[in-house]
KELOKOL-507074 format. One line per field, with one value per atom (N, C-alpha, C): z, x negated, y; residue number from 1; chain; atom name. Coordinates in Angstrom, 1 decimal, m for minus. Atoms other than C-alpha are relative to their C-alpha. Example, Ala and Ser with C-alpha at 12.3 -4.5 7.8 and 13.67 -1.06 7.14 Angstrom:
// residues 2
pz 0.0	7.8	0.0	0.0	7.1	0.8
px m0.9	m12.3	m0.9	0.9	m13.7	0.8
py m1.2	m4.5	1.2	m1.1	m1.1	1.1
num 1	1	1	2	2	2
cadena A	A	A	A	A	A
atomo N	CA	C	N	CA	C
This chain:
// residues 81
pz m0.4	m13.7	1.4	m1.1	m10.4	0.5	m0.2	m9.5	1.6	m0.9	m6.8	1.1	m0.2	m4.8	1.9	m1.1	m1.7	0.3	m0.2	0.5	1.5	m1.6	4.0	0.1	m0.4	6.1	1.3	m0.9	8.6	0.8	m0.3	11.3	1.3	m1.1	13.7	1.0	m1.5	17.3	0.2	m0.4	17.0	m1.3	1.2	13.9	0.7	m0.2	15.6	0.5	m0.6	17.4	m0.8	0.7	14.4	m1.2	0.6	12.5	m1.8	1.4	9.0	m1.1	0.8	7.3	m0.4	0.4	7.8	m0.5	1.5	6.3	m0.9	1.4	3.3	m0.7	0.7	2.8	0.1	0.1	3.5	m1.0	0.9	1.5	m1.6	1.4	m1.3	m0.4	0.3	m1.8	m0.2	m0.1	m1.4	0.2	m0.8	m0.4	m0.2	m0.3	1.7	0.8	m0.6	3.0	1.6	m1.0	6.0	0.3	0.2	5.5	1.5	m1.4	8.7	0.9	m0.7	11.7	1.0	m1.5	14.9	0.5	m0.2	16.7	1.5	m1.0	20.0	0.2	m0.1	21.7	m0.5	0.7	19.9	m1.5	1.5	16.4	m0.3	0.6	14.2	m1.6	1.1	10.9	m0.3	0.2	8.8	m1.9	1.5	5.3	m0.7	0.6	3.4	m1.8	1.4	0.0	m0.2	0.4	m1.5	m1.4	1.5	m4.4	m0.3	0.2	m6.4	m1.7	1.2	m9.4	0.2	m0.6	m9.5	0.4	m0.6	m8.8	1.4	m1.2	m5.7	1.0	m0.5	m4.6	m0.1	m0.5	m5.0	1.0	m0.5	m3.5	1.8	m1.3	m0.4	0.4	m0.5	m0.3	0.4	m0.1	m0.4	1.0	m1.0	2.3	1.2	m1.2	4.5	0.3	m0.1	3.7	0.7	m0.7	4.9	1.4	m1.8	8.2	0.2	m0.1	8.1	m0.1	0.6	7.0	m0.5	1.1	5.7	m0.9	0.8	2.4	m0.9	0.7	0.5	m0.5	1.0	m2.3	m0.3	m0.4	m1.6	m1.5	0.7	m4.9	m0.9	0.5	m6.6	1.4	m0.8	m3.1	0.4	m0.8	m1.5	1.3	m1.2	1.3	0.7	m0.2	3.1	0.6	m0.9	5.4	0.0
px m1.3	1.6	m0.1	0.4	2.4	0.9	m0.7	3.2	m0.5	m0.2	3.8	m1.2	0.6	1.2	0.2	m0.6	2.2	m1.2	1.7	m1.2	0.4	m0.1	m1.5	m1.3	1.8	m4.3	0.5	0.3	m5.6	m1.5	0.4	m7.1	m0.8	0.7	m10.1	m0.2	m0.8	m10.1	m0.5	0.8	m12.8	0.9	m0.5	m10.6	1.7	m1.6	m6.8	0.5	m0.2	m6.9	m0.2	0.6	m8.1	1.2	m1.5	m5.5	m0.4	0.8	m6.3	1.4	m0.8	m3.1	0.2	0.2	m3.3	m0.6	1.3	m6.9	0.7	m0.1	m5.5	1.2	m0.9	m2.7	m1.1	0.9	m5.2	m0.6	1.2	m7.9	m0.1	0.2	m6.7	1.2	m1.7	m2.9	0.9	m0.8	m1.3	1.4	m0.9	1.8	0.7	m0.6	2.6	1.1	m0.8	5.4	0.2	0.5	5.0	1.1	m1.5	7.0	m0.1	0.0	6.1	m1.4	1.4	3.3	0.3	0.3	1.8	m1.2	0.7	m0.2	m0.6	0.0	m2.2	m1.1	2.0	m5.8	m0.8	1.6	m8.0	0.7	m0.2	m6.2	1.3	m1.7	m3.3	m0.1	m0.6	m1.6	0.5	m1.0	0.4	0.2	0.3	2.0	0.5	m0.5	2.4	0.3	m0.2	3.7	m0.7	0.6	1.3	0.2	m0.2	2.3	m0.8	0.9	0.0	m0.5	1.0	m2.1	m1.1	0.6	m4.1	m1.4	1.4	m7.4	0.2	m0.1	m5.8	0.4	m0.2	m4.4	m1.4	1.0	m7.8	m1.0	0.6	m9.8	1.0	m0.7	m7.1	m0.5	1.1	m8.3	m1.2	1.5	m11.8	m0.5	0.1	m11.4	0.4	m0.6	m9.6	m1.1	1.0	m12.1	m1.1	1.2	m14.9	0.0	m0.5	m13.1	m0.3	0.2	m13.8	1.5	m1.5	m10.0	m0.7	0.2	m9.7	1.3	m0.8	m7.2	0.8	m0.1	m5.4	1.9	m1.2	m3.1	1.1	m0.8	0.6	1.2	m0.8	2.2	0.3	m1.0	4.8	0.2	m0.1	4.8	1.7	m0.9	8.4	0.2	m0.2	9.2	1.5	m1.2	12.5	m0.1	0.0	13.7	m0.3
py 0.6	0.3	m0.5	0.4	m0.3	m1.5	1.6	m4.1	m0.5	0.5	m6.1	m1.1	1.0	m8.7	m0.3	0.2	m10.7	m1.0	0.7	m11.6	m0.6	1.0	m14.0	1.2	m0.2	m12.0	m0.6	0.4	m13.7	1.0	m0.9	m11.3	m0.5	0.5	m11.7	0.6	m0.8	m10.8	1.3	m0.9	m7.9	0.8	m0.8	m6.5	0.3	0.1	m7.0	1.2	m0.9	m3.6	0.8	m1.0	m1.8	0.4	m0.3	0.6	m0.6	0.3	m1.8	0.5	m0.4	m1.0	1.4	m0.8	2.6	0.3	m0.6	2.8	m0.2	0.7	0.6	1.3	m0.8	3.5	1.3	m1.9	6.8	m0.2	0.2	5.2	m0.4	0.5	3.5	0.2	m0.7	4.8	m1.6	0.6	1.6	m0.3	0.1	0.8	m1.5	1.2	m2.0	m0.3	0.1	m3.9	m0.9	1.0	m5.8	m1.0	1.1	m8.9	m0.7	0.8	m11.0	0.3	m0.3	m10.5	m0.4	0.5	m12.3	0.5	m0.1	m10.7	m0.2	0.6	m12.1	1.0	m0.7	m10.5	m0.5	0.3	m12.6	m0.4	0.4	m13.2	0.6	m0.4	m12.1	m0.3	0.4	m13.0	1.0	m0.7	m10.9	m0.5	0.2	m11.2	1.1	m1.3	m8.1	m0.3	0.1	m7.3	1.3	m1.4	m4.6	0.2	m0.6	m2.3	1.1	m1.2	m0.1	m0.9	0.9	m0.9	m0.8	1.4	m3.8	0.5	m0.5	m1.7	0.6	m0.6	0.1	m1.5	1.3	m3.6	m0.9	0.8	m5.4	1.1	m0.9	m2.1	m0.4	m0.2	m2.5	m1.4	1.7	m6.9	0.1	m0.3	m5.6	0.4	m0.5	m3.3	m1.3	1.2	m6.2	m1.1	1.2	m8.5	0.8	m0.7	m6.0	0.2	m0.2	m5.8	m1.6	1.3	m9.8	m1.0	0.4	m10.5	m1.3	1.0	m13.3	m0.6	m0.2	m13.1	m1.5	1.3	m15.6	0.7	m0.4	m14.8	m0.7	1.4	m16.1	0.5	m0.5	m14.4	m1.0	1.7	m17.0	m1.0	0.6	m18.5	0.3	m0.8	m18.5	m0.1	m0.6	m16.6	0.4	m0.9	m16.1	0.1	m1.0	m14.2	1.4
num 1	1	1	2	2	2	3	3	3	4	4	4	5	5	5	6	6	6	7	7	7	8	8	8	9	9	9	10	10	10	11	11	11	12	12	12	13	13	13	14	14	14	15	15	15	16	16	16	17	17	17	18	18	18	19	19	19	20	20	20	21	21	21	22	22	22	23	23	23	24	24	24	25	25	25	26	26	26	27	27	27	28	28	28	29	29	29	30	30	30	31	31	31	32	32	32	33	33	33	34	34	34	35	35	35	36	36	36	37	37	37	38	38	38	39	39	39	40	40	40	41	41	41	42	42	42	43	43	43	44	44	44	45	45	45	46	46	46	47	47	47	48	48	48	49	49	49	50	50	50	51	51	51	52	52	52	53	53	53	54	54	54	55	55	55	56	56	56	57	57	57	58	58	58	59	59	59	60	60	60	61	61	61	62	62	62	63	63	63	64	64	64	65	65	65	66	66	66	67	67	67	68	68	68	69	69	69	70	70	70	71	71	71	72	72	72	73	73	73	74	74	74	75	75	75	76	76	76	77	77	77	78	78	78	79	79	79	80	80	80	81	81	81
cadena A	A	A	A	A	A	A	A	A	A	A	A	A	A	A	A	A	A	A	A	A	A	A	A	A	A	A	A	A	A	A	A	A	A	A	A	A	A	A	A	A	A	A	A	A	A	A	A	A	A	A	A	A	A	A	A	A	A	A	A	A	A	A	A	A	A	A	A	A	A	A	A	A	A	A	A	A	A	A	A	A	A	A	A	A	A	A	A	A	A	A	A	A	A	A	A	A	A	A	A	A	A	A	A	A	A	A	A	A	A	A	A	A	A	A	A	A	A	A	A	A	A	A	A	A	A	A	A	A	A	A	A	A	A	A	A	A	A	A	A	A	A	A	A	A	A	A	A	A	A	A	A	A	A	A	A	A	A	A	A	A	A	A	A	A	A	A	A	A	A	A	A	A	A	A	A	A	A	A	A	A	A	A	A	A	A	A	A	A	A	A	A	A	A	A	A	A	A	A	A	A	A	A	A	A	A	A	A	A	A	A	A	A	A	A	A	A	A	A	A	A	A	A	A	A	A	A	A	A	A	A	A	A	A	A	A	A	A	A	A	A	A	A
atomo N	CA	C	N	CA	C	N	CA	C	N	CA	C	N	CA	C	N	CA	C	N	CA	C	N	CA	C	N	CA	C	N	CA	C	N	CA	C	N	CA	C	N	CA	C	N	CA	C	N	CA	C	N	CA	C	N	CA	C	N	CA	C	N	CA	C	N	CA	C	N	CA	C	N	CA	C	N	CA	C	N	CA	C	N	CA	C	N	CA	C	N	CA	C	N	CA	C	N	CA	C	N	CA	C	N	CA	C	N	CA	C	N	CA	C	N	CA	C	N	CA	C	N	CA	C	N	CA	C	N	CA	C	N	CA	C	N	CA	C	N	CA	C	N	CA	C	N	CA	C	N	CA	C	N	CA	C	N	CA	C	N	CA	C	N	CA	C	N	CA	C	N	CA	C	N	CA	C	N	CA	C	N	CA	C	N	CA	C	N	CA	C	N	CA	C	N	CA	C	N	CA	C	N	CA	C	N	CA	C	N	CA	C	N	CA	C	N	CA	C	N	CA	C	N	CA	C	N	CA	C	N	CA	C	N	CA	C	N	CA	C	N	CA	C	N	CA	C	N	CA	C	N	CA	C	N	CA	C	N	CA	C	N	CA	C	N	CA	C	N	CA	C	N	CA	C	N	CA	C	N	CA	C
């Protein structure tokens, strides 16, 4: 079943230039949404809503984290806009 999960990454300056969203869709079949993003040359944020099953959605955290992401799970959080 494929459900919903809505993540904060926080992105380090040696990782901000690197295509991490497109690995997370070639690699692990994801599909995310890109709700908000700031990105500078030495850091960037972003909060996506990723849908898939929960093994393709923690495999896609996994990957982010290995880039030195640093994750934090904002699902039941609200968000407008």
């Amino acid at each position: 079943m494929s459900e919903m999960q809505r993540i904060f990454v926080s992105v380090p300056e040696h990782a901000v230039t690197q295509p991490l969203i497109y690995e997370m869709i070639t690699q692990f079949g994801v599909v995310p949404n890109i709700r908000r993003v700031d990105v500078e040359d030495d850091r960037g944020w972003m909060i996506l809503e990723l849908r898939g099953t929960a093994q393709v959605r923690a495999d896609s955290i996994a990957y982010l984290e290995s880039q030195g992401c640093v994750v934090d799970d904002m699902t039941g959080d609200v968000l407008a806009g």
